[in-house]
C-alpha positions as a LaTeX table, in Angstrom:
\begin{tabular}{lrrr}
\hline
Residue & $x$ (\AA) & $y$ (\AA) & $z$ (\AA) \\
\hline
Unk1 & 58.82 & 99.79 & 39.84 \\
Unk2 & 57.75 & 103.54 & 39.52 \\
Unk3 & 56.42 & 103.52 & 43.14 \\
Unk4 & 59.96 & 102.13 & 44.02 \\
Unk5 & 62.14 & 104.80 & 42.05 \\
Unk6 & 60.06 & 107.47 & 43.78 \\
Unk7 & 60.42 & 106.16 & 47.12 \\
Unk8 & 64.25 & 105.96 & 45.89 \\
Unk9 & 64.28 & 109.63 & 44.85 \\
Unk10 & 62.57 & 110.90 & 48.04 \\
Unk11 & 65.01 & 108.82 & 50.16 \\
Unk12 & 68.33 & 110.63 & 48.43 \\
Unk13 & 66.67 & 113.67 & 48.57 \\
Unk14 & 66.01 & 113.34 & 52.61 \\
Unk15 & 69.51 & 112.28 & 53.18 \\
Unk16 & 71.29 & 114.62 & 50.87 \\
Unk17 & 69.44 & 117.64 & 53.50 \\
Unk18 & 70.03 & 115.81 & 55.93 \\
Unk19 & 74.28 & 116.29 & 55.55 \\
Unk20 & 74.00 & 119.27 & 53.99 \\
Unk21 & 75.90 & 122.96 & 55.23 \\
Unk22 & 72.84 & 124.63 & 56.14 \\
Unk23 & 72.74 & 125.07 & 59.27 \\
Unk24 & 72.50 & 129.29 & 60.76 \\
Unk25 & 72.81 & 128.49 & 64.39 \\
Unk26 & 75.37 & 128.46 & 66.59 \\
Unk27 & 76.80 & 125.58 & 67.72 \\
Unk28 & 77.54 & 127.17 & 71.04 \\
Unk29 & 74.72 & 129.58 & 72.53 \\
Unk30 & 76.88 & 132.19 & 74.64 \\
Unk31 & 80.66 & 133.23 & 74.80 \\
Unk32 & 83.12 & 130.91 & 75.55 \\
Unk33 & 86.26 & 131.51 & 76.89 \\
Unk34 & 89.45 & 130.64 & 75.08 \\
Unk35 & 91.46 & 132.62 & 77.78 \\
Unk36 & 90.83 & 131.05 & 81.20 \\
Unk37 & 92.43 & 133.73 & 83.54 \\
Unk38 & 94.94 & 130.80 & 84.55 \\
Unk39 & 96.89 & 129.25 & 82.60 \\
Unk40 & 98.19 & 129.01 & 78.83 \\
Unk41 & 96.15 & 125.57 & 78.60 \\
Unk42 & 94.82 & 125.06 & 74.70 \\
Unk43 & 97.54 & 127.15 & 73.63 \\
Unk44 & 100.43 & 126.73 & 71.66 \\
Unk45 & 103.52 & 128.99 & 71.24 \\
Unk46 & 105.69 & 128.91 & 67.97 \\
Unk47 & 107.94 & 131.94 & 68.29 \\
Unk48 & 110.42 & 132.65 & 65.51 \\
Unk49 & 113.78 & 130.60 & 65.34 \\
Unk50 & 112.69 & 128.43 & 67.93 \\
Unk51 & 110.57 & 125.03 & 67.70 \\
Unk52 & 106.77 & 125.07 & 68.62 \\
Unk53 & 106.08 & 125.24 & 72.12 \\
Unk54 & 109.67 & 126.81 & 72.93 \\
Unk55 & 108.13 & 129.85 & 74.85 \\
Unk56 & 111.62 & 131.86 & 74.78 \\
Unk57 & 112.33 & 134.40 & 77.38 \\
Unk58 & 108.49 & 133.50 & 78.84 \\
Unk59 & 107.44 & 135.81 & 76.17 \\
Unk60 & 103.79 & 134.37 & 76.56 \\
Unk61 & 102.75 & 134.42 & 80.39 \\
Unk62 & 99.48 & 134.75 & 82.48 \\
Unk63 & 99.96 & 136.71 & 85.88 \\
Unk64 & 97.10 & 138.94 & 87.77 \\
Unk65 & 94.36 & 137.10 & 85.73 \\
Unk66 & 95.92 & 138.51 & 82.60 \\
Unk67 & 97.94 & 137.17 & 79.71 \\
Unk68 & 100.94 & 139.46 & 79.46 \\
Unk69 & 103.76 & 139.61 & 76.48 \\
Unk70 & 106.75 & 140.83 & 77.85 \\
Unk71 & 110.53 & 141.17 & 76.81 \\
Unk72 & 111.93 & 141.42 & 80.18 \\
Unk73 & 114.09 & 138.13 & 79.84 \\
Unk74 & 115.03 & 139.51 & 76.36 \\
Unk75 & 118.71 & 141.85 & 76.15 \\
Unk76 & 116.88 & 142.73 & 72.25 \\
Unk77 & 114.35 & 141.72 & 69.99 \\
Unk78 & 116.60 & 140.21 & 67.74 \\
Unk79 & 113.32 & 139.50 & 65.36 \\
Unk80 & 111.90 & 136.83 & 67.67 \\
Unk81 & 108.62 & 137.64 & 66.52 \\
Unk82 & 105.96 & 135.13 & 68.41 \\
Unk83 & 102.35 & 133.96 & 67.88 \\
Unk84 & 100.18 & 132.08 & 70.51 \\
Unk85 & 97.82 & 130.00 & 69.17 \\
Unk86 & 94.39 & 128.56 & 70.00 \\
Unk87 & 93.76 & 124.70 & 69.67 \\
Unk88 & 90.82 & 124.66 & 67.77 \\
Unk89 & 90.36 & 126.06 & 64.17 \\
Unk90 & 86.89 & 128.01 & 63.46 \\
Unk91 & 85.39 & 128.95 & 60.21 \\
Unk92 & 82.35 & 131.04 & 61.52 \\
Unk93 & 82.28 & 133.05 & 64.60 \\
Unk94 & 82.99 & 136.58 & 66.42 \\
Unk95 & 86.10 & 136.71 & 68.56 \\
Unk96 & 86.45 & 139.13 & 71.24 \\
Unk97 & 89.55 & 140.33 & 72.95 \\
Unk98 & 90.02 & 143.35 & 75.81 \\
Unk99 & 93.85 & 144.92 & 75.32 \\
Unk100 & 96.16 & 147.11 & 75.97 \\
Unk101 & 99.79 & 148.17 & 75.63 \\
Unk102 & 101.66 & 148.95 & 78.58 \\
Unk103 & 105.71 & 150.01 & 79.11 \\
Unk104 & 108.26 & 150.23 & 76.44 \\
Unk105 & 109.20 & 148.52 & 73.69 \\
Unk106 & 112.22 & 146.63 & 73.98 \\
Unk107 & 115.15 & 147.01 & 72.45 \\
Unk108 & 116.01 & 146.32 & 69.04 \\
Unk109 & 112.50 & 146.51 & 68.25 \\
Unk110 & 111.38 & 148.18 & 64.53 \\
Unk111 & 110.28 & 151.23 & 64.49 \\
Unk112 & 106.48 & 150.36 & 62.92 \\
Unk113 & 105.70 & 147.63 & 65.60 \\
Unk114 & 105.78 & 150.26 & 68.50 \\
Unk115 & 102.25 & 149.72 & 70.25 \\
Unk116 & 101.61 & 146.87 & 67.52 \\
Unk117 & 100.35 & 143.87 & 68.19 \\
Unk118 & 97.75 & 141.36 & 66.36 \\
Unk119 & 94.72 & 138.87 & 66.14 \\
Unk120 & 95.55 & 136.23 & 63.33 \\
Unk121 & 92.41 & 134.91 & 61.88 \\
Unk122 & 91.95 & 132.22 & 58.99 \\
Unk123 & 95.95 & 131.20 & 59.43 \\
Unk124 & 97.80 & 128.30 & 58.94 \\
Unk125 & 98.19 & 125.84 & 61.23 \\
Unk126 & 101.43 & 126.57 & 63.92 \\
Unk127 & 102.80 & 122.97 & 63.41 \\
Unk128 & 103.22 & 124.27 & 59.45 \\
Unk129 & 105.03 & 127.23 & 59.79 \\
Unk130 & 109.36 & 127.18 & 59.32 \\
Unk131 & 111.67 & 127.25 & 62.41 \\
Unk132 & 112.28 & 131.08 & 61.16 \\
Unk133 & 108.77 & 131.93 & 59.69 \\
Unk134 & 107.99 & 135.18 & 61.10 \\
Unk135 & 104.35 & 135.55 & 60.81 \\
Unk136 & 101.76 & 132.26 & 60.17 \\
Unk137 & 100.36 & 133.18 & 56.91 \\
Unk138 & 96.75 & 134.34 & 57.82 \\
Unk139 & 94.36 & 137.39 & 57.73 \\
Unk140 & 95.77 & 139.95 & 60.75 \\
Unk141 & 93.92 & 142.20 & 62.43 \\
Unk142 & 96.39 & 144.83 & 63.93 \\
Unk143 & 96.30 & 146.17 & 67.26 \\
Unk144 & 97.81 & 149.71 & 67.48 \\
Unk145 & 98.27 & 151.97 & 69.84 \\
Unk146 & 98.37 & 155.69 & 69.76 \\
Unk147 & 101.76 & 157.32 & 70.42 \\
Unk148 & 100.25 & 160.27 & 72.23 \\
Unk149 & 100.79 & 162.75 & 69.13 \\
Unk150 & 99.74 & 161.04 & 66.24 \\
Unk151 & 96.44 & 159.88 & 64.65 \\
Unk152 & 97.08 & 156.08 & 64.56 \\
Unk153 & 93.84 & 153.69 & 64.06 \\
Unk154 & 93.40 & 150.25 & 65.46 \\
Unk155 & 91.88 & 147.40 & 64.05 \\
Unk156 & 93.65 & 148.00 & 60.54 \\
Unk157 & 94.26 & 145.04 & 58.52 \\
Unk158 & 97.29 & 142.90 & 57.15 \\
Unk159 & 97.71 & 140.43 & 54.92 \\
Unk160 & 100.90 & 138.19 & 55.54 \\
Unk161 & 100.72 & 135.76 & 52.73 \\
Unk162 & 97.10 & 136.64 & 51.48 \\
Unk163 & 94.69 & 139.29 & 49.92 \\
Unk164 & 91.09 & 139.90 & 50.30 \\
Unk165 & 88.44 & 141.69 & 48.11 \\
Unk166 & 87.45 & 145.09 & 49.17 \\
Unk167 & 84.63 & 147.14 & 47.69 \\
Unk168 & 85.04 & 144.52 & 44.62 \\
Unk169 & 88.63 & 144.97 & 44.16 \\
Unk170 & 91.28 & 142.58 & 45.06 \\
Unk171 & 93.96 & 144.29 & 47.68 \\
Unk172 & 97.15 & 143.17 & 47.00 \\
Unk173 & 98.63 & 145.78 & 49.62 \\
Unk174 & 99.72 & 144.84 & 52.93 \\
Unk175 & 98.29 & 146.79 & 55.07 \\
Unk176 & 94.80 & 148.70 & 54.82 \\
Unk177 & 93.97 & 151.21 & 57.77 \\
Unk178 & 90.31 & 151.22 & 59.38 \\
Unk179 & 88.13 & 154.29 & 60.30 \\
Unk180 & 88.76 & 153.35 & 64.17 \\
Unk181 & 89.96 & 156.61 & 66.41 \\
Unk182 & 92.99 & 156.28 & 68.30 \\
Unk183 & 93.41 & 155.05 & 71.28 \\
Unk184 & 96.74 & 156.73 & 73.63 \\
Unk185 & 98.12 & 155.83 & 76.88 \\
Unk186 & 97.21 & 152.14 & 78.80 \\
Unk187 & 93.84 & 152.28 & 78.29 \\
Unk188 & 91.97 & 149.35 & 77.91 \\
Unk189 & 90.11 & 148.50 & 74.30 \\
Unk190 & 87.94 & 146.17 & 72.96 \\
Unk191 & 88.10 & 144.61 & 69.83 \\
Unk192 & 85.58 & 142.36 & 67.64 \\
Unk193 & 85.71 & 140.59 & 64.69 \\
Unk194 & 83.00 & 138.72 & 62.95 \\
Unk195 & 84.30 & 135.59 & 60.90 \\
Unk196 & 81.41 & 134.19 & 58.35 \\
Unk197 & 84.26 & 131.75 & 56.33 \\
Unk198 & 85.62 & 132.81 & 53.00 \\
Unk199 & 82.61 & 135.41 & 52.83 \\
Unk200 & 82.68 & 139.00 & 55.10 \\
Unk201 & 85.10 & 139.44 & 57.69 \\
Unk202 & 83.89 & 142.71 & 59.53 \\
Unk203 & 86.69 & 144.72 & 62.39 \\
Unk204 & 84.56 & 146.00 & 65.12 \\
Unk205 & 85.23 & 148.60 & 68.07 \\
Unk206 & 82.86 & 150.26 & 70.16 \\
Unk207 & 79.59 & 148.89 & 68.27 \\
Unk208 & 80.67 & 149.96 & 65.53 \\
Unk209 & 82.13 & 148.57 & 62.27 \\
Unk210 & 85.40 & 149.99 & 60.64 \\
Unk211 & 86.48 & 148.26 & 58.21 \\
Unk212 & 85.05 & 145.19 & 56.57 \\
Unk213 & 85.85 & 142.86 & 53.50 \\
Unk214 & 85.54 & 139.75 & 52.09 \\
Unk215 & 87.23 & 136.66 & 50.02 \\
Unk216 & 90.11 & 136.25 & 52.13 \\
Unk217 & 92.15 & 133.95 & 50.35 \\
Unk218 & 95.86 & 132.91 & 49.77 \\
Unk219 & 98.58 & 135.11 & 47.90 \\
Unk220 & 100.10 & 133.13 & 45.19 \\
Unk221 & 102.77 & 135.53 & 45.40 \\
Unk222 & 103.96 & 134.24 & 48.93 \\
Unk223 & 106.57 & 130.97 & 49.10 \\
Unk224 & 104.11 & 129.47 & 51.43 \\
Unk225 & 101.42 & 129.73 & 48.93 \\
Unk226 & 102.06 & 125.83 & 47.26 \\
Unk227 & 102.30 & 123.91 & 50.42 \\
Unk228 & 99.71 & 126.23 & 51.79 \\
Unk229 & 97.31 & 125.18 & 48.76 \\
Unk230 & 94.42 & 122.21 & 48.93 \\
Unk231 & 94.60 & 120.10 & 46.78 \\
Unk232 & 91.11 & 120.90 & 45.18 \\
Unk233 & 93.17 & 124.09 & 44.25 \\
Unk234 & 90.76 & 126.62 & 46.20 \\
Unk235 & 92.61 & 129.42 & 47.71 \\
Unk236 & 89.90 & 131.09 & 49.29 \\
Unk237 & 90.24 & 130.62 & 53.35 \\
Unk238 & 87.45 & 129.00 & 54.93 \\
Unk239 & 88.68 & 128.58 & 58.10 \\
Unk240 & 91.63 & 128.38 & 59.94 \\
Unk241 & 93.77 & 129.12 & 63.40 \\
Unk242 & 93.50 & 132.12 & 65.95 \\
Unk243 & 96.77 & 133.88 & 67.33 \\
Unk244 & 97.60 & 136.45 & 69.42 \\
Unk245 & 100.88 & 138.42 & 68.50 \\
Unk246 & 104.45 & 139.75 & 70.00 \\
Unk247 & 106.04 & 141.93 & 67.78 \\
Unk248 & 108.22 & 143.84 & 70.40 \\
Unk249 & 105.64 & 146.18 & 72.73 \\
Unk250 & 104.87 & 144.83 & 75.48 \\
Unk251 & 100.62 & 144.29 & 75.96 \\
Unk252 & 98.25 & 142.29 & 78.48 \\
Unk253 & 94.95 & 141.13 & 76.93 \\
Unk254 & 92.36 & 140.18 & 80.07 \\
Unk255 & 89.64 & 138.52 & 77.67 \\
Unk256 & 89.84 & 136.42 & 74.76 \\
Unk257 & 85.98 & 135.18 & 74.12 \\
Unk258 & 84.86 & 133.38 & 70.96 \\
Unk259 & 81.18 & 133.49 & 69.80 \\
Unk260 & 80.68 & 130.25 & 67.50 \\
Unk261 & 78.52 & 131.11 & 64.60 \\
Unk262 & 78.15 & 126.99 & 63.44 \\
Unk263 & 78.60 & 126.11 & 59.87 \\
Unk264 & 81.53 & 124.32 & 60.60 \\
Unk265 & 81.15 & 121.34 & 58.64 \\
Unk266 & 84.31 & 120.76 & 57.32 \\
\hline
\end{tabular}
């Protein structure tokens, strides 16, 4: 009977590994491509006042191997803010995009989202967002452009809906700039982000890290924050959907590349 119960214990034991989180390495061993030079297949477009995969004015398009927003179908902005999304959600991983800003802002556009644009990390899914939700709540990491005067950093962050814990501190602010230089004119950047779940999100450019964080989690403050809520009442973000932004400037990107860190077990 002893012999048995041990047997017993060492069988849990074995299978309670064996399901286990634990795994460091990536599930996919190089770069894959969420942006296939083509097409907007594994996308999905929700742009604001309009019903998911309405892609008004052909906001999002893909022309000379790049994917382009443009306003050129638009006579103003009218606060048609749009988000393309990415099929899958990821919880762990680097994401790497290649932008820049081109042209001029069209018309009717604010004044702050002149050479702005965004990657959405950790945000809600765009089947949940409103008909006139402007921004999936989610962790952005903004895109700016310099204005060929100004010192103007990219790869600042945003919170719509959320908050994250910085040097120990909980930022309730919405916007938090990063020690990036600026970058003027149509030149191309590159961008990185490293994604390790509700732990350190780190904003890369160059090599180099410039701002960096951790606990990204929901804002209770924010009237998406109930429905938004699991129901084991965790707000941290874990994982979540990748989008690109419009917010009025035009801007190709010619990579989007993911780097799946694994630990995806939820």
């Amino acid at each position: 009977m002893k012999r048995l119960s041990v047997k017993l214990a060492f069988f849990v034991l074995v299978m309670a590994l064996a399901t286990s989180c634990t795994s460091t390495k990536p599930k996919n061993e190089g770069w894959i491509q969420l942006f296939n030079g083509k097409d907007l297949k594994d996308w999905n477009i929700k742009i604001t006042g309009f019903p998911l995969n309405d892609n008004y004015g052909n906001t999002f398009r893909v022309e000379d191997s790049l994917l382009k927003v443009r306003y050129d179908q638009y006579d103003k902005f009218d606060g048609h803010f749009g988000h393309i999304f990415y099929k899958t959600p990821y919880s762990h991983y680097k994401i790497r995009v290649e932008y820049r800003f081109v042209g001029e802002q069209v018309s009717g556009g604010a004044g702050w989202a002149l050479r702005n644009s965004g990657i959405m990390i950790h945000g809600q899914s765009p089947e949940s967002m409103d008909l006139n939700q402007d921004f999936p709540v989610s962790i952005e990491v903004q895109l700016l452009g310099g204005n060929g005067t100004d010192e103007r950093p990219t790869l600042n962050l945003c919170t719509p809906g959320t908050n994250v814990v910085m040097n120990g501190q909980l930022i309730t602010q919405h916007c938090t700039n990063s020690s990036s230089k600026t970058y003027h004119g149509e030149q191309w950047v590159t961008a990185e982000v490293e994604v390790q779940g509700d732990s350190i999100i780190r904003h890369m450019i160059d090599g180099k890290t410039v701002l960096e964080y951790s606990q990204p989690q929901l804002d209770d403050r924010d009237p998406n924050f109930q429905k938004l809520l699991p129901a084991d009442g965790n707000k941290l973000l874990k994982k979540g959907s990748i989008s690109l932004q419009s917010e009025s400037h035009p801007i190709d990107f010619r990579k989007v590349e993911l780097l799946n860190l694994g630990d995806d077990c939820d």
